[in-house]
N, C-alpha and C positions, 0 to 999 in steps of 0.2 A: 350674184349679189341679191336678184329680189328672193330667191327662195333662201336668204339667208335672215333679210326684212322680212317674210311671212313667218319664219320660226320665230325671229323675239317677238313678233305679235301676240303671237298663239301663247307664246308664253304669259301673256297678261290677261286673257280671255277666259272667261270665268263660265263655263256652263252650270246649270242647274237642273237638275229634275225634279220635279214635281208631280208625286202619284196622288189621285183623289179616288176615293173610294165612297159611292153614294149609293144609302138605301133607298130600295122602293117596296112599296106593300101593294103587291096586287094580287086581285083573286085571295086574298087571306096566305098568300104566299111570299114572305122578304127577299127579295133577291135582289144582290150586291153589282152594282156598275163601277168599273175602273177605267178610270183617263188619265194617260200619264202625258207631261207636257215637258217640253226640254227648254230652257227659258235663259236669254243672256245675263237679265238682269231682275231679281224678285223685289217689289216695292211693300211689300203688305201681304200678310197669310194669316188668316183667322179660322174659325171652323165653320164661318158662313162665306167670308170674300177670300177672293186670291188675287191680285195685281200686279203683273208685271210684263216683260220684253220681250215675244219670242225672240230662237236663233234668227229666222229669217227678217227680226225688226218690223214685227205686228204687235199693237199693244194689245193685251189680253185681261179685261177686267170678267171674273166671273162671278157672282154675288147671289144667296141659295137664301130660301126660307128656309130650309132645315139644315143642319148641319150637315159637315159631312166627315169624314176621317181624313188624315191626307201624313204624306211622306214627302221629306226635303233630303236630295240627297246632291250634291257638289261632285259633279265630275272632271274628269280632267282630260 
């Protein structure tokens, strides 16, 4: 019976990934840094803040002077 309660959970559990991809100019040379975050629930995504849940229920506010690029992708 409980691994029967874990599967319809899962069933309603939403992951999310969230790739960021941030420039830096050093030495007159661009090079690209990537963090990807896996997240239960996303509150806000701009091309400066991201806000949201990790899986493990850490709140995760990140908020950049520069922009940055970023990817939302819904796993399951």
């Amino acid at each position: 019976m409980k691994k029967f309660i874990e599967w319809f959970k899962s069933l309603f559990n939403t992951h999310i990934e969230v790739t960021l991809w941030f420039s830096s100019d050093e030495f007159m040379v661009t090079k690209t840094n990537k963090v990807v975050y896996v997240l239960k629930r996303l509150d806000k995504i701009t091309d400066k803040e991201l806000k949201g849940i990790e899986d493990n229920g850490n709140m995760l506010h990140i908020k950049c002077r520069s922009p940055y690029d970023f990817r939302v992708r819904k796993l399951k």
